[in-house]
C-alpha beads as a LAMMPS data file, in Angstrom:
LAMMPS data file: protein, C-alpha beads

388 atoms
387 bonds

1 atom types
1 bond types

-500.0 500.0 xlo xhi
-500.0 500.0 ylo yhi
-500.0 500.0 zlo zhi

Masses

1 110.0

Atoms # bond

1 1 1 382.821 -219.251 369.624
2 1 1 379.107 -218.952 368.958
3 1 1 376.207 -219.388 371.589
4 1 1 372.993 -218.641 372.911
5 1 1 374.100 -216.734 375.818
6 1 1 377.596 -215.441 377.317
7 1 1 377.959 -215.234 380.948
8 1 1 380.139 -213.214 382.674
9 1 1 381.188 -214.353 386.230
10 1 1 381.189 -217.848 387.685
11 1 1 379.728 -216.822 391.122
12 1 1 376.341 -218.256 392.317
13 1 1 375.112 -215.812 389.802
14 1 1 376.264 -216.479 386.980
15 1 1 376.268 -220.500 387.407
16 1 1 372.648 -220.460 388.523
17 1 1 371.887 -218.655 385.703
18 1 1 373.800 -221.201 383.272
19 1 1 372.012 -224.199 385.075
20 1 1 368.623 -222.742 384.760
21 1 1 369.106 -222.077 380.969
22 1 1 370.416 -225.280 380.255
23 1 1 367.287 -227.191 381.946
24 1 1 365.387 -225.171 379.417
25 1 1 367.458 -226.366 376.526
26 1 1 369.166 -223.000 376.437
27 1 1 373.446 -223.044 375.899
28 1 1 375.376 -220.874 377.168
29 1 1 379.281 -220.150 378.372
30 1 1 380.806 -218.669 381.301
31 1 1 384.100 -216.980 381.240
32 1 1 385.793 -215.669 384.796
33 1 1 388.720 -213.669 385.700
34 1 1 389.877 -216.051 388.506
35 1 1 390.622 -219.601 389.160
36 1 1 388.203 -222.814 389.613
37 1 1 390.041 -222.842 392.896
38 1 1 389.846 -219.701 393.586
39 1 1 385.700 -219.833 393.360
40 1 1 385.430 -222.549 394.955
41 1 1 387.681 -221.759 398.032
42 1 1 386.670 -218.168 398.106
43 1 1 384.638 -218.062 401.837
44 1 1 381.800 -216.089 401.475
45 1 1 378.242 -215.766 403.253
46 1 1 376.273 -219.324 403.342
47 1 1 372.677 -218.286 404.526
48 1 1 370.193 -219.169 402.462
49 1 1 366.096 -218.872 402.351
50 1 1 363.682 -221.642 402.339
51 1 1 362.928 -221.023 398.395
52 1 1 366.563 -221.512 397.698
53 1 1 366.702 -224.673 399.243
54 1 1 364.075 -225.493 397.293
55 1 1 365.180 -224.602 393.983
56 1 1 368.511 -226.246 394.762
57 1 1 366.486 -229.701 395.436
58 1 1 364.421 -229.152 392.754
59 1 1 366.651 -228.542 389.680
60 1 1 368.860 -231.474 390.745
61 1 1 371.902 -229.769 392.586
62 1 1 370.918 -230.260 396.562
63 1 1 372.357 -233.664 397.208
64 1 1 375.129 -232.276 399.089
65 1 1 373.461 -229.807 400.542
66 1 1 370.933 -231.949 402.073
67 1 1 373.643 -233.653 403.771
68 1 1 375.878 -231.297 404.870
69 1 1 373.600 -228.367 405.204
70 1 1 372.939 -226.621 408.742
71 1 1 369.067 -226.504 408.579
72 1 1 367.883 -223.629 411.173
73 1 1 364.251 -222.791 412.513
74 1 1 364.719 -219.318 413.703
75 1 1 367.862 -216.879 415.305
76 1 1 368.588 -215.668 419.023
77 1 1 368.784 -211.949 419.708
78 1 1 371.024 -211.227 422.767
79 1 1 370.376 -207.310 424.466
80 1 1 369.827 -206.278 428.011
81 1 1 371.988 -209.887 429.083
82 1 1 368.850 -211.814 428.118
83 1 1 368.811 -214.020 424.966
84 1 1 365.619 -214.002 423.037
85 1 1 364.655 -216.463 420.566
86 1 1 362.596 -216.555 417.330
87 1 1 361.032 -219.162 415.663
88 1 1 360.656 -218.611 412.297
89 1 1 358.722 -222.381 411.312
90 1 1 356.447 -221.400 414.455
91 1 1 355.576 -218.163 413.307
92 1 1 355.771 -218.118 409.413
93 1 1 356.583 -221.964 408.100
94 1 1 359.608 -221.877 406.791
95 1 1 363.412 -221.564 408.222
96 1 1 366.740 -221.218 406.896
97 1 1 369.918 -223.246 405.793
98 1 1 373.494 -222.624 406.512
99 1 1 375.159 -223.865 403.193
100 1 1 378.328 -221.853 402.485
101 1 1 378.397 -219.589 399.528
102 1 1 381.668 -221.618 398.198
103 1 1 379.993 -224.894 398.953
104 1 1 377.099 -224.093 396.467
105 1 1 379.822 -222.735 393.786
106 1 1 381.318 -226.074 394.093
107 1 1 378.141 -228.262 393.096
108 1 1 377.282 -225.955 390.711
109 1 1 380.544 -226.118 389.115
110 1 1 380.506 -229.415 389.308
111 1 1 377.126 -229.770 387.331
112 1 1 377.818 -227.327 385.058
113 1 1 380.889 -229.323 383.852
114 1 1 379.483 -232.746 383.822
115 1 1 377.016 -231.381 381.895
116 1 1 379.210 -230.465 379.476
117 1 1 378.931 -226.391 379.692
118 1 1 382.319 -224.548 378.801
119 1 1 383.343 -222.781 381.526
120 1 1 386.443 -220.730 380.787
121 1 1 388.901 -219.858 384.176
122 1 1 391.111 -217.135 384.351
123 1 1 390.543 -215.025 381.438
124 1 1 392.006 -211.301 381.007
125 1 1 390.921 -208.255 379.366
126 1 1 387.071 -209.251 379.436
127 1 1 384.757 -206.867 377.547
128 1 1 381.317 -206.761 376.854
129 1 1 380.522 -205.065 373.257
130 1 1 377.811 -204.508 370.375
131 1 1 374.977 -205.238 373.377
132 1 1 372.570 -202.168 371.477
133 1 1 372.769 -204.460 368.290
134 1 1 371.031 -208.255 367.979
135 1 1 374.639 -209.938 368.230
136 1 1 376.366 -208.906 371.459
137 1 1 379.868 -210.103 372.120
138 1 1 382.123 -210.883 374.837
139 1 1 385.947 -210.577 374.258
140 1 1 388.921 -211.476 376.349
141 1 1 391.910 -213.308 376.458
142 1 1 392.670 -217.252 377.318
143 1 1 395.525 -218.498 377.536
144 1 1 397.057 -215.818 375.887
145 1 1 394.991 -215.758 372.942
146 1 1 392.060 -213.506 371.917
147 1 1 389.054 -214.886 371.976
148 1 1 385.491 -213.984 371.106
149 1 1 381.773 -215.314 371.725
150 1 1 379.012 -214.262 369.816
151 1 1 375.881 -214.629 371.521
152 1 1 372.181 -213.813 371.651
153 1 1 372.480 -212.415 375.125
154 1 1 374.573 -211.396 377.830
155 1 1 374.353 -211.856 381.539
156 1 1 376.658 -209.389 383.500
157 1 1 377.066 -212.194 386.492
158 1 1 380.523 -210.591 387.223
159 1 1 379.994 -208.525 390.685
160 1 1 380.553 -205.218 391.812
161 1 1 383.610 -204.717 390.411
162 1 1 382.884 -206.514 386.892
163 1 1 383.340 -205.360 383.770
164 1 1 379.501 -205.386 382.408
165 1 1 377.717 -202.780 384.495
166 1 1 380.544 -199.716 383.200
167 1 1 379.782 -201.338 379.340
168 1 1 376.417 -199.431 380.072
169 1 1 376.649 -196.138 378.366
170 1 1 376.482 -192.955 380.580
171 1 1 373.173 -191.743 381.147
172 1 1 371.519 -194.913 381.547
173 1 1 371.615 -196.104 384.346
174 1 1 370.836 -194.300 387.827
175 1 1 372.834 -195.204 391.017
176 1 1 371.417 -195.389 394.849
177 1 1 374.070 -195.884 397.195
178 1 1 374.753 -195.869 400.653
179 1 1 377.893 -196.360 402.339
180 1 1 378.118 -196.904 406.112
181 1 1 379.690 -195.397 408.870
182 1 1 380.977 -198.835 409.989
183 1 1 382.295 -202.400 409.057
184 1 1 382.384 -206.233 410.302
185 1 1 385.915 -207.000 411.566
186 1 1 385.075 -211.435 410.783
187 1 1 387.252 -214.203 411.544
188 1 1 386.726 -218.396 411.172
189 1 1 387.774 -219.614 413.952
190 1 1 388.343 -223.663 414.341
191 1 1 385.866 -224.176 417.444
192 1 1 382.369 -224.904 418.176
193 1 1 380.211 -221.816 417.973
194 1 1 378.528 -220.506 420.792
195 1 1 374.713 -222.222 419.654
196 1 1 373.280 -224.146 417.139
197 1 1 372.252 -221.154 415.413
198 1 1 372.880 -217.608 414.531
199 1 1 373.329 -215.041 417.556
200 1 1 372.670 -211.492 416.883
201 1 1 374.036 -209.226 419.633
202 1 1 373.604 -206.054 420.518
203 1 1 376.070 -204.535 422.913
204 1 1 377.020 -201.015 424.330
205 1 1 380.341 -201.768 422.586
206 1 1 378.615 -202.352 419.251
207 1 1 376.764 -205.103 417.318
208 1 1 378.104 -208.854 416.916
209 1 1 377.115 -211.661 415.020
210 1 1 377.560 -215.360 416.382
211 1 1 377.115 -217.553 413.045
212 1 1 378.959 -220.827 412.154
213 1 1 380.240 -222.668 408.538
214 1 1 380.055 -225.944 410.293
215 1 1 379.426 -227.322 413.930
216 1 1 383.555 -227.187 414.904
217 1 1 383.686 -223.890 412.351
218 1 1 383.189 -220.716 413.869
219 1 1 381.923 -217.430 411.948
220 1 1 382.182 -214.500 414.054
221 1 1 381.934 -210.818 413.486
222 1 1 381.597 -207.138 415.526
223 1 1 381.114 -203.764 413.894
224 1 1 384.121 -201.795 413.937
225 1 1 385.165 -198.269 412.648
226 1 1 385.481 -198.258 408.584
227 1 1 388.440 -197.848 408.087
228 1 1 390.039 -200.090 410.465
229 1 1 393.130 -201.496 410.118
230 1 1 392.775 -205.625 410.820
231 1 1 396.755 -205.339 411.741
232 1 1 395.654 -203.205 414.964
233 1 1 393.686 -206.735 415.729
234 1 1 395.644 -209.434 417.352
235 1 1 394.075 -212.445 418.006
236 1 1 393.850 -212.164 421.533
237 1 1 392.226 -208.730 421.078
238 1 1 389.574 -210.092 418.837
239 1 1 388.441 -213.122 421.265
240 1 1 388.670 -210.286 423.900
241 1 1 386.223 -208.068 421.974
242 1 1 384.175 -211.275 421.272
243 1 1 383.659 -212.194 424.852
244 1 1 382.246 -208.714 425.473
245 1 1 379.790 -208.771 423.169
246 1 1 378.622 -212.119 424.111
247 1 1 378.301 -211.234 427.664
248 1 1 377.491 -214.128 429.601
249 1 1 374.662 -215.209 428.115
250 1 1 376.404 -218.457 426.122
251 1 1 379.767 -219.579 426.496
252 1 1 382.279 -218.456 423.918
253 1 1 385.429 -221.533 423.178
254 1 1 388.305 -219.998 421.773
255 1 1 389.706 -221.764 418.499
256 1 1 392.453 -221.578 415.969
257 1 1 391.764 -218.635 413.603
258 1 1 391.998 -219.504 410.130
259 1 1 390.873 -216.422 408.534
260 1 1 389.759 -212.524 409.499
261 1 1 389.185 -209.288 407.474
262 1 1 387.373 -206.243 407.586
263 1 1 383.830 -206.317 405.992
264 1 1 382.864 -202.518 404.422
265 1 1 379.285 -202.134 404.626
266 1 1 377.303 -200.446 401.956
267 1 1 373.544 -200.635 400.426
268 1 1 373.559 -200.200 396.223
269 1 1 371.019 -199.936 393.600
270 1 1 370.780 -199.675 389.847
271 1 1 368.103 -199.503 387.663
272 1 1 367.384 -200.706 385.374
273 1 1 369.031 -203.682 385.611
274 1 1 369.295 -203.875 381.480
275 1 1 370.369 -202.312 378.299
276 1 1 370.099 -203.517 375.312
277 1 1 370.549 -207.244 374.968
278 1 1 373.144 -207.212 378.570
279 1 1 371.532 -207.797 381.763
280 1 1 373.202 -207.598 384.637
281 1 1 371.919 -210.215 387.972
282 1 1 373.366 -210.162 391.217
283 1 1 376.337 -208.133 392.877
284 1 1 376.744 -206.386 389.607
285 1 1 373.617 -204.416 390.079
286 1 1 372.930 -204.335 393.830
287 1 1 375.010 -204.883 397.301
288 1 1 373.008 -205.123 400.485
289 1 1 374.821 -205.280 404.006
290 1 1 375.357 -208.326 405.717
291 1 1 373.182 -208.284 408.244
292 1 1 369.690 -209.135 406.422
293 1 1 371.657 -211.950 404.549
294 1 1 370.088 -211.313 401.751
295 1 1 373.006 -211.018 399.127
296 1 1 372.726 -214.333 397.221
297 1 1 369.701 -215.001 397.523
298 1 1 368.714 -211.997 395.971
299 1 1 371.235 -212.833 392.771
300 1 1 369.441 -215.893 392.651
301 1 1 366.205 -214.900 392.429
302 1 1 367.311 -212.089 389.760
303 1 1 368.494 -215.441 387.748
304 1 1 365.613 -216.980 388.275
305 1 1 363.413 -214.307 386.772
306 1 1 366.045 -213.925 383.963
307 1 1 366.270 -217.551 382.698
308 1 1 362.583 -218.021 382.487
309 1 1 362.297 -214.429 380.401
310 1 1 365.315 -216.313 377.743
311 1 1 363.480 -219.422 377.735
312 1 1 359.962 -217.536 376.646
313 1 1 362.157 -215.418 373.859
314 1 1 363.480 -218.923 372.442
315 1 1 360.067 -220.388 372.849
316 1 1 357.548 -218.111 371.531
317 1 1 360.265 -215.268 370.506
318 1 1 357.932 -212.713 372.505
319 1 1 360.548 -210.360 374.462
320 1 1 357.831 -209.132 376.887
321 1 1 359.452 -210.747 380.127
322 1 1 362.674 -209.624 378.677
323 1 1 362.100 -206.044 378.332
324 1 1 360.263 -206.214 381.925
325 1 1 362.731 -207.955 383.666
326 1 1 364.019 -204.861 385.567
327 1 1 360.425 -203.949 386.860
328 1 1 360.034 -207.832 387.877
329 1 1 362.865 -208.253 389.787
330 1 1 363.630 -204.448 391.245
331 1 1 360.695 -204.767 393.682
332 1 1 361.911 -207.797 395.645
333 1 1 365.537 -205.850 395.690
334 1 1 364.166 -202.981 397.155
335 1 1 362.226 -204.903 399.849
336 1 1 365.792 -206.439 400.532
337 1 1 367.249 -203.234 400.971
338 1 1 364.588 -202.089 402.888
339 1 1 364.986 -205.143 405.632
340 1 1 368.866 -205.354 405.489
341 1 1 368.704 -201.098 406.217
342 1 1 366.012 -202.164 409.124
343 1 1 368.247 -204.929 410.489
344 1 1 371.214 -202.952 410.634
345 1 1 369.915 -199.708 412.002
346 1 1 368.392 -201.453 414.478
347 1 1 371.788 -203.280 415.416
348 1 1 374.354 -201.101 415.169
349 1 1 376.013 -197.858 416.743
350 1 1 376.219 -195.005 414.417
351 1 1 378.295 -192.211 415.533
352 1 1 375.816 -189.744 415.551
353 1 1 373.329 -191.254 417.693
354 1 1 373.335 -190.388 421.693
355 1 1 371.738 -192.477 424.360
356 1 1 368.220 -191.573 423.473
357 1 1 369.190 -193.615 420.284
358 1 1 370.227 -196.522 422.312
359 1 1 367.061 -196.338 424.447
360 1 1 364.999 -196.216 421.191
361 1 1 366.861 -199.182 419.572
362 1 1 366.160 -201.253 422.907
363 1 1 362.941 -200.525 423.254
364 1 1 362.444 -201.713 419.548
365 1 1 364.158 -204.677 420.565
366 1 1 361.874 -205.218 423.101
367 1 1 358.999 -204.718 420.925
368 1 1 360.162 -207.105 418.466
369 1 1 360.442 -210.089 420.813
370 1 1 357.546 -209.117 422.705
371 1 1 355.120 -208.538 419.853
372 1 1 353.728 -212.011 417.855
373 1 1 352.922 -209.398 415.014
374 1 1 356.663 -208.241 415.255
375 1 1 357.972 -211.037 415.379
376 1 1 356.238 -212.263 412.199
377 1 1 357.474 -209.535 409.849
378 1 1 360.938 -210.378 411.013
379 1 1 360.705 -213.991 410.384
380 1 1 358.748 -213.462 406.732
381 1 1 361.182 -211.137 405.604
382 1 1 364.189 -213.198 406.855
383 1 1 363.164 -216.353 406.196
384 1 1 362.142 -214.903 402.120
385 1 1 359.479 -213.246 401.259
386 1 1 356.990 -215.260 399.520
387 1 1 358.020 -215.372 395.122
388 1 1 355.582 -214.696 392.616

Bonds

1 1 1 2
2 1 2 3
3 1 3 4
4 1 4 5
5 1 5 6
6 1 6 7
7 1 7 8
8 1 8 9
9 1 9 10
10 1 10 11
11 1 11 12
12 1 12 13
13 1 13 14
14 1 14 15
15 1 15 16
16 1 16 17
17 1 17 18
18 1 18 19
19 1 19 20
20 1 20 21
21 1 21 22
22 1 22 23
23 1 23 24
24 1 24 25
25 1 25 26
26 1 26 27
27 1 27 28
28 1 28 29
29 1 29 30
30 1 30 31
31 1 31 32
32 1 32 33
33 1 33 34
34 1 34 35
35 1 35 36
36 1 36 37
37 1 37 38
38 1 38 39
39 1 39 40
40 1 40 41
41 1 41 42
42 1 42 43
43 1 43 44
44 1 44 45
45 1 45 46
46 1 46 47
47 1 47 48
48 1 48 49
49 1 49 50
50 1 50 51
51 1 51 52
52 1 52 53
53 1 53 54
54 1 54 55
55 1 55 56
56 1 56 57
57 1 57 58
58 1 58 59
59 1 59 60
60 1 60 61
61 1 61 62
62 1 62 63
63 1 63 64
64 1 64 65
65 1 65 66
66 1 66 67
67 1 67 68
68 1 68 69
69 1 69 70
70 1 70 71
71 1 71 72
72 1 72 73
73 1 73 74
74 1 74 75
75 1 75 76
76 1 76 77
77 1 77 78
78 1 78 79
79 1 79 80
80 1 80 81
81 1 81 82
82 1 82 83
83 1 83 84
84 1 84 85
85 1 85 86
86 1 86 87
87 1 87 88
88 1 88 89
89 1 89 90
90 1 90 91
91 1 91 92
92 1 92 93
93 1 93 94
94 1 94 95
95 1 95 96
96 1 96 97
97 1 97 98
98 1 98 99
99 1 99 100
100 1 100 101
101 1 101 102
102 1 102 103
103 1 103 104
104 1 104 105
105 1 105 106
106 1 106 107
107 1 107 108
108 1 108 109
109 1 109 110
110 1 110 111
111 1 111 112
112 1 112 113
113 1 113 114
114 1 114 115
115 1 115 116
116 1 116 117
117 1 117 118
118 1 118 119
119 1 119 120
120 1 120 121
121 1 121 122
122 1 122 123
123 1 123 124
124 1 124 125
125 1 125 126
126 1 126 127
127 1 127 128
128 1 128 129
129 1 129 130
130 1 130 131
131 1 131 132
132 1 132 133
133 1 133 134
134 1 134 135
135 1 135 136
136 1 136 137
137 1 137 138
138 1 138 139
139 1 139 140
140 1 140 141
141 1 141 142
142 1 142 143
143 1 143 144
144 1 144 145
145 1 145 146
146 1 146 147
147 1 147 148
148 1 148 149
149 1 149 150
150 1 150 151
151 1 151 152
152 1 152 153
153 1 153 154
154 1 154 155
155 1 155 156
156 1 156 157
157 1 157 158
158 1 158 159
159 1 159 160
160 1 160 161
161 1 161 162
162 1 162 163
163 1 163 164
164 1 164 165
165 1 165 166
166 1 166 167
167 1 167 168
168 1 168 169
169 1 169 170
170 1 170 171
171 1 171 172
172 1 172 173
173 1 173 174
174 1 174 175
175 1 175 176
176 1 176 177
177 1 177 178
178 1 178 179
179 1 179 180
180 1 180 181
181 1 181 182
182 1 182 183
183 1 183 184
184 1 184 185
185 1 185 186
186 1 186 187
187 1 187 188
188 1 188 189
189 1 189 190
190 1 190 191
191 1 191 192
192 1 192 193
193 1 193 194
194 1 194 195
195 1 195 196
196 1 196 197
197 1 197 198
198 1 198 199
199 1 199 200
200 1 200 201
201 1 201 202
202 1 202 203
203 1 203 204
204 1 204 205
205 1 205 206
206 1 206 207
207 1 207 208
208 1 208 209
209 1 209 210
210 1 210 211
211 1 211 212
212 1 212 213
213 1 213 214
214 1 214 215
215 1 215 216
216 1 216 217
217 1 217 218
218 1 218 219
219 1 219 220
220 1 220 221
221 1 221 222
222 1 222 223
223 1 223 224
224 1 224 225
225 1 225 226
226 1 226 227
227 1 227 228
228 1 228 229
229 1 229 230
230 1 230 231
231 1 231 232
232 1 232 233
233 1 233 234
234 1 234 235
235 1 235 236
236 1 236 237
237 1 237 238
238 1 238 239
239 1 239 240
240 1 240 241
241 1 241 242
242 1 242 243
243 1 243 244
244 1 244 245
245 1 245 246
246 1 246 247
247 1 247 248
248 1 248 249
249 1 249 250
250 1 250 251
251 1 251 252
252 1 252 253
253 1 253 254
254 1 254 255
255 1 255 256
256 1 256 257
257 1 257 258
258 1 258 259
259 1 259 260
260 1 260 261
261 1 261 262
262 1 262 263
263 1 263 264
264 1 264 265
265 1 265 266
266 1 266 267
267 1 267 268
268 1 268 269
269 1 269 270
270 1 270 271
271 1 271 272
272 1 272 273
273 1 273 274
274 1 274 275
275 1 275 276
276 1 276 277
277 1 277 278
278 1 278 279
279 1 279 280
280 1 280 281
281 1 281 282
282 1 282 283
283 1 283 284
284 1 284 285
285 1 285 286
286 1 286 287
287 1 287 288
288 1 288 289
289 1 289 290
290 1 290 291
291 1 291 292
292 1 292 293
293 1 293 294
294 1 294 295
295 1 295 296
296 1 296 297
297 1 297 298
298 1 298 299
299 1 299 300
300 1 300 301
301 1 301 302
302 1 302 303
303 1 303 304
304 1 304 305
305 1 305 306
306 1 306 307
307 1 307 308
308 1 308 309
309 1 309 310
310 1 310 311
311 1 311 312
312 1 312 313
313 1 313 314
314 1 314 315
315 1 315 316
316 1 316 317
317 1 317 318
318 1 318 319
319 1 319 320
320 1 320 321
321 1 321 322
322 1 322 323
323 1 323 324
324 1 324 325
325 1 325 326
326 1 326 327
327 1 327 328
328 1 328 329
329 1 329 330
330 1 330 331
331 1 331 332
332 1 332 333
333 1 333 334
334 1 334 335
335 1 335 336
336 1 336 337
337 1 337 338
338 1 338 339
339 1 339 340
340 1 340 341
341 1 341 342
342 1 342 343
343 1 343 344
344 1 344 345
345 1 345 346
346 1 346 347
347 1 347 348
348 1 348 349
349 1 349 350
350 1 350 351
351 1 351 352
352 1 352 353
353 1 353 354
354 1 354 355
355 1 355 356
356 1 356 357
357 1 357 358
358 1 358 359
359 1 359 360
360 1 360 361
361 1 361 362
362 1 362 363
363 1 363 364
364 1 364 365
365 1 365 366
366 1 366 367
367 1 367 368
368 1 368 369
369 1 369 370
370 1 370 371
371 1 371 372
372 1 372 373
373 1 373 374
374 1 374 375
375 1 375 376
376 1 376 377
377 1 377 378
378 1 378 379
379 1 379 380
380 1 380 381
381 1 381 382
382 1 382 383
383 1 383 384
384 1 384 385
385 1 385 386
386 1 386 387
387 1 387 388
C-alpha cells in the first residue's frame, strides 16, 4: 500500500489528524491494534475546550455533538462545607462541553469512513521503520497477512504504550516524568449526578470529582492510595466514600454501577516530539493527570499544528513548520502540565504534607474564589488558553 501519510492509532489523535489532512487534499491510512468497537466503546474523559468545539463545528464533524453535548459555563469547588462557583463565560468568554471521548471517536470514525479513508482494525505486530530515510514505512499484520505502507510521513497517534515513540533511536529523545503518590478510584454510575456541572471537592478524606457522561450518567471519582486494589471496593463502600466527600452540600442519588477502575496518575514529557520523518501527537508523547482535563485536547491541538505543517510541505514543499513542529506545539504542553500539576496539588493529599499543608491549600482555595484576578487565570487556563 502506498500513501501520503501512515497513521498509527485510531484515537482522537490519530483520526483528527486523518480528517484534517484529508480537508487539505492530503491521504492518508490508519491502522490500530484494537477493534472499531473497541474505540468506540472504550469510556474515556469527555471534557473539551471552547476551541475544540469549535474546530469540531467547523471542519464538519459537530452535528452530534451539538445535540447531545453537555455545554457548561463554569465548575463548583466544594471546601470548608461551602460550594463555590465559577463562571468561566463571566469571567473569560468562553466555557466548556461535556462530549465523551468515545462519542467523538465515533463521528470521527464515522467520517473518516464515509469519506472513504482506509482504516485498518485490529492489526498485530505494528512497526514503524526507515523514518531517517524519505520513505518511512509501517508494517504489521491483517488478517494474518503481512502488510506494508509506504508513506511520506508518519504520525505516531498510538498512545503511551504504542509502538512509535520506542522506534526513536536511543539518545534522542529526553523524558520528564512524574508519577504520583495517588490515583482516582472512578465508577459510572446509572443516576443523575449531583449538579449540572462538574464538582471539584476537597475533603479531609481526600479530593473528589463530581462529573457526569449524560444527565441520568454519573462520573464519579476520589483519590485513593496507588496501588489500590478496586476488589477491596464494594459498591456500598464506594457510595459510602462518595457521600463523605460530598458532605452535605448537594445531594448524592445512588445508581446502578456500570463501570469502576483505578486511575494511576502521572505527568510525562518528551521532546522533541519528532525524528526524522515520524512524529508522534498526543498520548504518545505526553500524559497529563486528570484533573486539568487537558489530555485530548492537548492531542488535538498537537494535530492541529501537525496537519497544517504536511499541508505547507505538499503545497510549497518548504519543511520549515515541519522541522519546527516540536518548538510550536511543546509550549502549549508545558503550560498544560503546568495547570494540571497546579490543579492537582492544590486538590489532593500527598502523604508528606501535615496540617500546615492543608491550611495552605485552603487558604489558596479561598484566595481563588475570593480573588476576580484568581479566578480569571483559572477559568483561561481551563476553559483553553487562547491558540496562535
Amino acid at each position: 500500500m502506498r500513501t501520503q501519510v501512515g497513521i498509527v492509532g485510531a484515537g482522537p489523535a490519530g483520526l483528527m489528524l486523518s480528517h484534517l489532512l484529508h480537508l487539505a487534499g492530503i491521504e492518508s491510512i490508519i491502522i490500530e491494534s484494537r477493534s472499531r468497537a473497541y474505540c468506540e466503546q472504550r469510556i474515556r474523559a469527555g471534557l473539551i475546550e471552547q476551541w475544540v468545539v469549535n474546530l469540531l463545528n467547523d471542519t464538519g464533524v459537530g452535528e452530534r455533538m451539538q445535540r447531545e453535548a453537555m455545554f457548561h459555563s463554569g465548575i463548583h469547588l466544594n471546601f470548608s462545607g461551602r460550594l463555590h462557583y465559577l463562571n468561566f463565560r463571566e469571567l473569560v468568554g468562553r466555557g466548556v462541553a461535556i462530549y465523551g471521548q468515545q462519542e467523538i471517536v465515533k463521528d470521527l470514525i464515522k467520517r473518516r469512513l464515509a469519506d472513504g479513508a482506509p482504516i485498518l482494525f485490529e492489526v498485530s505486530d505494528a512497526s514503524v521503520q526507515d523514518i531517517d530515510g524519505k520513505s518511512p514505512k509501517i508494517k504489521f499484520k491483517h488478517n494474518g497477512a503481512e502488510q506494508e505502507i509506504a508513506c511520506d510521513f508518519i504520525g505516531g497517534c498510538d498512545g503511551f504504550h504504542g509502538v512509535c515513540r520506542p522506534s526513536i533511536p536511543d539518545g534522542v529523545l529526553t523524558e520528564y516524568d512524574r508519577e504520583y503518590p495517588f490515583g482516582w478510584l472512578g465508577i459510572l454510575s446509572e443516576s443523575p449526578p449531583p449538579e449540572d456541572e462538574l464538582i471539584y471537592s476537597y475533603n479531609d478524606r481526600g479530593f473528589a470529582l463530581y462529573t457526569m457522561r449524560s444527565p441520568v450518567l454519573a462520573r464519579l471519582y476520589f483519590q485513593c492510595a496507588h496501588d489500590e486494589d478496586i476488589e477491596n471496593w464494594p459498591d456500598d463502600k464506594i457510595w459510602e466514600e462518595l457521600h463523605a466527600r460530598l458532605g452535605s452540600v448537594r445531594k448524592l442519588v445512588e445508581g446502578k454501577i456500570l463501570q469502576k477502575g483505578i486511575t494511576p496518575m502521572r505527568s510525562y514529557v518528551v521532546e522533541p516530539m519528532q525524528h526524522g520523518r515520524l512524529f508522534l501527537a498526543g498520548d504518545s508523547a505526553h500524559i497529563v493527570p486528570p484533573t486539568g482535563a487537558k489530555g485530548m485536547n492537548l492531542a488535538f491541538a498537537d494535530v492541529r499544528m501537525l496537519s497544517r505543517a504536511i499541508a505547507e510541505y505538499y503545497k510549497s514543499g518548504k519543511t520549515a513548520k515541519l522541522d519546527g513542529y516540536s518548538l510550536a506545539v511543546l509550549p502549549r504542553i508545558w503550560k498544560g502540565q503546568r495547570f494540571s500539576w497546579w490543579m492537582t496539588s492544590l486538590l489532593h493529599h500527598f502523604p508528606n504534607e501535615n496540617a500546615f499543608d492543608r491550611r495552605r491549600q485552603l487558604a489558596e482555595l479561598e484566595y481563588l474564589v475570593g480573588s476576580r484576578a484568581a479566578s480569571i487565570t483559572l477559568a483561561e487556563n481551563y476553559a483553553g488558553l487562547p491558540l496562535d
